[in-house]
Every structure is written in C-alpha cells, then in structure tokens.
OpenMM code with the backbone's topology and positions (N, CA, C; nanometers):
from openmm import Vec3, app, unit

residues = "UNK UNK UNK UNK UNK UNK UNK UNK UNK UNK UNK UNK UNK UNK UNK UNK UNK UNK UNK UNK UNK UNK UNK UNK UNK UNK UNK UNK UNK UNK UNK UNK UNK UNK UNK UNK UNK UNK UNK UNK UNK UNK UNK UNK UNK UNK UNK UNK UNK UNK UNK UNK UNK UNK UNK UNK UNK UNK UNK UNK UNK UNK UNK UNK UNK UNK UNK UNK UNK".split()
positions = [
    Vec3(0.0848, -0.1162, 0.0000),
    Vec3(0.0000, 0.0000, 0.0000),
    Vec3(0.0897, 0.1229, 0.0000),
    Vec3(0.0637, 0.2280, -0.0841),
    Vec3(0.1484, 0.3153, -0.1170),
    Vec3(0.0770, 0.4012, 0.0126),
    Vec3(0.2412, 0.4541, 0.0432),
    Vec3(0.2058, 0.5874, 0.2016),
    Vec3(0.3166, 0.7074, 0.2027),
    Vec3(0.2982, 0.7743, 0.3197),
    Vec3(0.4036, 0.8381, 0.3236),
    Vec3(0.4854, 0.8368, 0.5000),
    Vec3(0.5926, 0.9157, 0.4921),
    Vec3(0.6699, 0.9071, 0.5943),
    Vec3(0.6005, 0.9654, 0.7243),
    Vec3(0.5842, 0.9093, 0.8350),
    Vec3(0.5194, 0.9507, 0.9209),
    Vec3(0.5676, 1.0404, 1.0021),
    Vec3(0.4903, 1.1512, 1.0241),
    Vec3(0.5576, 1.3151, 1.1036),
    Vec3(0.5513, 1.2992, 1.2675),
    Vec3(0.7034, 1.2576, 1.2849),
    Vec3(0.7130, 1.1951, 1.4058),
    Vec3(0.8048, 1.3061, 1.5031),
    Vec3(0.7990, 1.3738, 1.6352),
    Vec3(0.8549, 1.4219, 1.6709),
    Vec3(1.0110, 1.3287, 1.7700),
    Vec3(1.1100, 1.2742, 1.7446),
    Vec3(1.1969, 1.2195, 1.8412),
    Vec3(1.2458, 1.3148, 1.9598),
    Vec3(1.2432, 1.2573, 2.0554),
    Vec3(1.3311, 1.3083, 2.2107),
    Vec3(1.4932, 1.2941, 2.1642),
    Vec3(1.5371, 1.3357, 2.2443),
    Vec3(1.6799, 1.3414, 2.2687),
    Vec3(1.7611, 1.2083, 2.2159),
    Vec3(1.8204, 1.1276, 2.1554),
    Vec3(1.8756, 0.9909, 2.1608),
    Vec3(1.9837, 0.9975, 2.2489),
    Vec3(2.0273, 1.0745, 2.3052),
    Vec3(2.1195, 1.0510, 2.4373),
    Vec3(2.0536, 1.0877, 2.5626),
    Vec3(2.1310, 1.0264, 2.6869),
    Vec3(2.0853, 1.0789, 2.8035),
    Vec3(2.2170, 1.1530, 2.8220),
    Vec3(2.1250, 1.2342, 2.9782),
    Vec3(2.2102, 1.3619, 3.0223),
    Vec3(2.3974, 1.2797, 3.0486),
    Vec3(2.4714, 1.3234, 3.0649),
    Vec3(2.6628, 1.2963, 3.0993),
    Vec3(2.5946, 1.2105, 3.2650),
    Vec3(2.7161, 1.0859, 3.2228),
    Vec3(2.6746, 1.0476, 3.3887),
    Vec3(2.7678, 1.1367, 3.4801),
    Vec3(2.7931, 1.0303, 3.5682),
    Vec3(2.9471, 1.1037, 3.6463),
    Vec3(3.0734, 1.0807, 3.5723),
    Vec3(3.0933, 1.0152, 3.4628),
    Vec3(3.2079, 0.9975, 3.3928),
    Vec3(3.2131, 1.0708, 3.2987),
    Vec3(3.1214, 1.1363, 3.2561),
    Vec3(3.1212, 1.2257, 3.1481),
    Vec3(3.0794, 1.1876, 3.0080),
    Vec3(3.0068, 1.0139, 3.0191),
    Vec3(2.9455, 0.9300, 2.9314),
    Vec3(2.8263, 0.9413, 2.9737),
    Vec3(2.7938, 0.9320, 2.7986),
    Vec3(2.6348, 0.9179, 2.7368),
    Vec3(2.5655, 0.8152, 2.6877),
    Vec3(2.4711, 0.7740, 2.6767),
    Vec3(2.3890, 0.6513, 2.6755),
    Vec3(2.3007, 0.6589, 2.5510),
    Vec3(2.2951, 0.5739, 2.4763),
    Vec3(2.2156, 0.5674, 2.3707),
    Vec3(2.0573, 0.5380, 2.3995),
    Vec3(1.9394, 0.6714, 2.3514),
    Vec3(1.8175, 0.6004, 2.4139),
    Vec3(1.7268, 0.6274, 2.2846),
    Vec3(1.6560, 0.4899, 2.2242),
    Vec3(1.5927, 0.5184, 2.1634),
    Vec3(1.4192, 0.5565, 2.2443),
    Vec3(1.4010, 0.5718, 2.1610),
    Vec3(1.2419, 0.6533, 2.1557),
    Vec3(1.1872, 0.6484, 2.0448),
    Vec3(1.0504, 0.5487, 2.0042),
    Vec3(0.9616, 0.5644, 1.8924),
    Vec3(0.9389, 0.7408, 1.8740),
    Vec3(0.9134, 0.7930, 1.9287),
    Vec3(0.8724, 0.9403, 1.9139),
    Vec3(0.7228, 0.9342, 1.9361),
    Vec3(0.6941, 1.0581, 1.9218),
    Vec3(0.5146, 1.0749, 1.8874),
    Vec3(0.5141, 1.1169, 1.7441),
    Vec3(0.3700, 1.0164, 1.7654),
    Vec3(0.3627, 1.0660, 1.6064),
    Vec3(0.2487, 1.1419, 1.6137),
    Vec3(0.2773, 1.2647, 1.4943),
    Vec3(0.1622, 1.4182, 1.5010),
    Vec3(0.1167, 1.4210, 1.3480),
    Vec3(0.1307, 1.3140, 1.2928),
    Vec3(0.0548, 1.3072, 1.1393),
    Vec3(-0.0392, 1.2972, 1.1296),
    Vec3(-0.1002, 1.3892, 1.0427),
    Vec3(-0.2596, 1.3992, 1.0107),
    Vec3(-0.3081, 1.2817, 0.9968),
    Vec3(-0.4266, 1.2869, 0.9940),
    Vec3(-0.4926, 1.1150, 0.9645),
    Vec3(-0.5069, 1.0590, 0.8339),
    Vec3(-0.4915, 1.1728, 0.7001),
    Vec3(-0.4665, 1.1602, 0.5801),
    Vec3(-0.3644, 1.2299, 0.5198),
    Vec3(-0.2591, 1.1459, 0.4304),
    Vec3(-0.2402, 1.0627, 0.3641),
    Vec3(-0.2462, 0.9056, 0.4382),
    Vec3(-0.2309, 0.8532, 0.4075),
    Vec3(-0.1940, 0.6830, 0.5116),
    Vec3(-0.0488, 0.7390, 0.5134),
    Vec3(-0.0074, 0.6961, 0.6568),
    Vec3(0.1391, 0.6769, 0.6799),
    Vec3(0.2217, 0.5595, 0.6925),
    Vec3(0.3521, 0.5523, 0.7094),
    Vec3(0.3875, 0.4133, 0.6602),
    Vec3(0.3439, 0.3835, 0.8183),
    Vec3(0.3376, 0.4243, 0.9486),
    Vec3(0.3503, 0.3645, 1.0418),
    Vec3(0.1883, 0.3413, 1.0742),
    Vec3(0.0972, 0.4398, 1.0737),
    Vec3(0.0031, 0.3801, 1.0514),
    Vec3(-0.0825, 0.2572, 0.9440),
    Vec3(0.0082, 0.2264, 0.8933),
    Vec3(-0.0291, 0.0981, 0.7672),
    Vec3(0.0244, -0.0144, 0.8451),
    Vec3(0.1735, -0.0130, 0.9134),
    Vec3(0.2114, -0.1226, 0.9933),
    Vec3(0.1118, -0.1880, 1.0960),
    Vec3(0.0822, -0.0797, 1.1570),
    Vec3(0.0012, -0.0491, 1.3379),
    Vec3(-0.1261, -0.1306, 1.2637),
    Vec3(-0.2005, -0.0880, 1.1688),
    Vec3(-0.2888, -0.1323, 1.1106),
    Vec3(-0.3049, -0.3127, 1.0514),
    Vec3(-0.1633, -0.3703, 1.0668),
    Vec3(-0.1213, -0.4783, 0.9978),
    Vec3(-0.0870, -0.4949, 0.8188),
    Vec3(-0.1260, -0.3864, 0.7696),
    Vec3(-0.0658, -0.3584, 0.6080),
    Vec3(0.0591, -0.3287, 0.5844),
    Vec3(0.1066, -0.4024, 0.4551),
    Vec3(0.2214, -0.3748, 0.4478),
    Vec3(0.2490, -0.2482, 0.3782),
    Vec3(0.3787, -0.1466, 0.4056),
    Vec3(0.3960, 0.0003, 0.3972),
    Vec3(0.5256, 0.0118, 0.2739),
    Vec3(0.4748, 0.0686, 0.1722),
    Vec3(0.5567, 0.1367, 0.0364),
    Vec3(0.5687, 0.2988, 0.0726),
    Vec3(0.6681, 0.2958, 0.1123),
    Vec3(0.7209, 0.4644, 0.0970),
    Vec3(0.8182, 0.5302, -0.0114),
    Vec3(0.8015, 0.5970, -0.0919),
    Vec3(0.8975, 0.6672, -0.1503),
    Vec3(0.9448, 0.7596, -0.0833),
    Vec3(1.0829, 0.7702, -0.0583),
    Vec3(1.1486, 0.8743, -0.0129),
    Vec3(1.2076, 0.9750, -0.0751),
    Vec3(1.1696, 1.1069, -0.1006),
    Vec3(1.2442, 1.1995, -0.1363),
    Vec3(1.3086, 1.2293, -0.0653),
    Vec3(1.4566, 1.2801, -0.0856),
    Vec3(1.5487, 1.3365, 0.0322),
    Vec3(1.5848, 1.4763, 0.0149),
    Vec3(1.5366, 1.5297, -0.0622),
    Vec3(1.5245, 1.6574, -0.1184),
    Vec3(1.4057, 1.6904, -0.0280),
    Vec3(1.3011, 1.6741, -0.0354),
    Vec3(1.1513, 1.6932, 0.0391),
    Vec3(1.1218, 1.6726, 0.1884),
    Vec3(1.2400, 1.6108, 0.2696),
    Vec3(1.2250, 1.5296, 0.3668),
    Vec3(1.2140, 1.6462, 0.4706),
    Vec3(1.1115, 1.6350, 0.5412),
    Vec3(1.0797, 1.7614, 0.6979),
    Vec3(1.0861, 1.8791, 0.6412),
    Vec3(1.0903, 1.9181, 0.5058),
    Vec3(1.0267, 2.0879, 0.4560),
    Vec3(0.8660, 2.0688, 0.4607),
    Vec3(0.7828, 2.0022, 0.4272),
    Vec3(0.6399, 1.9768, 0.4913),
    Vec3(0.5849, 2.0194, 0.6153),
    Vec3(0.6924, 1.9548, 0.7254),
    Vec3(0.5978, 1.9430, 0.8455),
    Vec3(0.6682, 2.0654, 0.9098),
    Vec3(0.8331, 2.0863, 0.8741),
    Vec3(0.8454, 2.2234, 0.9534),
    Vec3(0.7384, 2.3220, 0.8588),
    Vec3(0.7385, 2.3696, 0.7572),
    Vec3(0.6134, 2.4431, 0.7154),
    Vec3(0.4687, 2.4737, 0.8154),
    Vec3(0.4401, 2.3099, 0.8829),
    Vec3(0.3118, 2.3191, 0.9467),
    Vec3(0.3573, 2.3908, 1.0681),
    Vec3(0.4427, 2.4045, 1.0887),
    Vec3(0.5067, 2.4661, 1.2669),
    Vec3(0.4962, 2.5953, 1.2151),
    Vec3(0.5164, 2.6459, 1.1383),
    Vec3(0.4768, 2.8031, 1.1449),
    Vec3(0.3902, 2.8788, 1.1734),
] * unit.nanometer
topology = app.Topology()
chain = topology.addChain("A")
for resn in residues:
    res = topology.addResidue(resn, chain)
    for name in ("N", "CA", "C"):
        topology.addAtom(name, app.Element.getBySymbol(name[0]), res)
C-alpha cells in the first residue's frame, strides 16, 4: 500500500553525561503528530498492512516544519 513518511517528533537519543562524562544511547519511537490523511507508513504497519514509501530526500521535513509556522 502506497504511504508516506510519518511526522514523528523524536526526544533526545542521548541521556544527560553520567558522572564519567558518558552518554547513553536512548531510543524513543517518538510521537507521532501526522494527520490522519495521507496513510502513513507507520500507521499501515500499526494497522497490519504492508507500507511502500517513496522517499524523497530533497523533500524530507520541509512539509511538516512548514506546518510549525
């Protein structure tokens, strides 16, 4: 099923310096703040469908920063 990339906000992937002055790798799905239309690839997964994304990398987050304005 053709979709698109889902407009996901990520947290930090590190945590704060311990006492050594090392950082920790933390993932985080993020939230996702994508409209309910187009289908997204992650809502097609969540859904059990399988997800076709084309990626532009030229296009990639000029969309959704746009919507933050």
């Amino acid at each position: 099923m053709q979709t698109v990339p889902a407009q996901v906000i990520v947290p930090s992937l590190f945590s704060p310096a311990a006492d050594d002055g090392t950082h920790r790798f933390v993932f985080h799905l993020g939230d996702d703040c994508s409209p309910d239309e187009p289908l997204t690839d992650r809502a097609a997964i969540e859904s059990g469908k399988m997800s076709h994304t084309v990626l532009d990398y030229r296009a990639l987050g000029h969309a959704f920063s746009r919507s933050l304005k």
